[in-house]
C-alpha positions in Angstrom: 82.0 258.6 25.6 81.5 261.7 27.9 78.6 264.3 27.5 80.5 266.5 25.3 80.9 264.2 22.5 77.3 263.1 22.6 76.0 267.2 22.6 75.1 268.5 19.0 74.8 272.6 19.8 76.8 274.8 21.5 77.5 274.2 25.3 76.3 278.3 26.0 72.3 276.7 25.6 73.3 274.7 28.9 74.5 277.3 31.0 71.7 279.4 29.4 69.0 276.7 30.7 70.9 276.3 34.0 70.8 280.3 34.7 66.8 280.5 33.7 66.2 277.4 36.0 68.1 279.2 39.0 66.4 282.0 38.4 62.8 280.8 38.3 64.0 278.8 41.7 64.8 281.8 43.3 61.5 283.6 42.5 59.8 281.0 43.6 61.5 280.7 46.7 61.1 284.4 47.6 57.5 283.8 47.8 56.9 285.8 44.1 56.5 283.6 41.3 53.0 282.0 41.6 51.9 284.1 38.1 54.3 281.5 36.7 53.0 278.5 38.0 50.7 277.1 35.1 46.9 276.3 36.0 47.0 278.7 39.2 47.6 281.5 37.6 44.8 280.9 34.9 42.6 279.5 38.0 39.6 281.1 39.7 39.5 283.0 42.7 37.6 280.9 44.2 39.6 277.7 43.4 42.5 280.1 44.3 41.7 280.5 47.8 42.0 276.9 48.3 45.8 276.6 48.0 48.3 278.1 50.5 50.1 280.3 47.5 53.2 280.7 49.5 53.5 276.8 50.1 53.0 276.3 46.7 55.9 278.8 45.8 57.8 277.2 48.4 57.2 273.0 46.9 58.0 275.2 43.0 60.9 276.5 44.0 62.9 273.9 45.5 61.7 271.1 42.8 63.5 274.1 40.2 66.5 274.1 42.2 67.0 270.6 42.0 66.8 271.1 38.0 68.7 274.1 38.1 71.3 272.3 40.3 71.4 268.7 37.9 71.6 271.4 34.9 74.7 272.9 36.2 76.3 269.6 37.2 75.6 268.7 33.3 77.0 271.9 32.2 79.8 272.5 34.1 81.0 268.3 33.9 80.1 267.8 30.6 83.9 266.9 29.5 84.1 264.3 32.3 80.2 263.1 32.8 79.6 259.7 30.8 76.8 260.1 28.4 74.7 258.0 30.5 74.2 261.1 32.7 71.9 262.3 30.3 69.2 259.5 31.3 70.3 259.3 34.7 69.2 263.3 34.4 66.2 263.0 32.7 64.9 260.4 34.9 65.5 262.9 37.8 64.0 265.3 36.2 61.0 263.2 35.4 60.6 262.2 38.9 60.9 265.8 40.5 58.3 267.2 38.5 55.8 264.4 39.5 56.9 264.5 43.0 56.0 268.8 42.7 53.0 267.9 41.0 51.7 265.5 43.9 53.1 268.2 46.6 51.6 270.9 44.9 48.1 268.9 45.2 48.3 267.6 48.4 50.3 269.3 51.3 49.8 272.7 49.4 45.8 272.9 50.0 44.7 274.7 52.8 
């Protein structure tokens, strides 16, 4: 049983979350995105000045480019993938958004 035959919508909402997750990768990367990073944008000045914004962009970005890259592995392979991917990526995916949460709390204070 491959990926495909285990999908129930259209394979377009894939490549659709692949491109946003490249995207948002990228403008964190540049340094730009930290009004996207939930609980720093809403924080205080004060707790603000605390965390080195661009190293924070910098931890962001490259944890979304590993999703963005596992999305289009799943996206473009989905004929030939064995369903079991689809754990094998959401236990990635699990893992890289603790490992940005811990990163983004430790090495990213100044």
């Amino acid at each position: 049983m491959t990926l495909l035959d285990m999908m129930n919508g259209p394979i377009w909402i894939l490549w659709a979350a692949a491109v946003l997750c490249a995207a948002l990768a990228v403008t964190f990367l540049s340094g730009r995105g930290s009004w996207l990073i939930a609980g720093y944008n809403t924080s205080s000045k004060k707790e603000k000045e605390k965390y080195d914004e661009k190293k924070l962009c910098r931890v962001m970005g490259w944890g979304m480019a590993v999703i963005a890259i596992l999305t289009l592995i799943m996206a473009a392979g989905c004929q030939v993938l064995p369903a079991a991917f689809a754990d094998l990526y959401g236990a990635v995916v699990l893992i890289d958004c603790l490992v940005m949460i811990v990163l983004g709390n430790t090495i990213c204070k100044k």
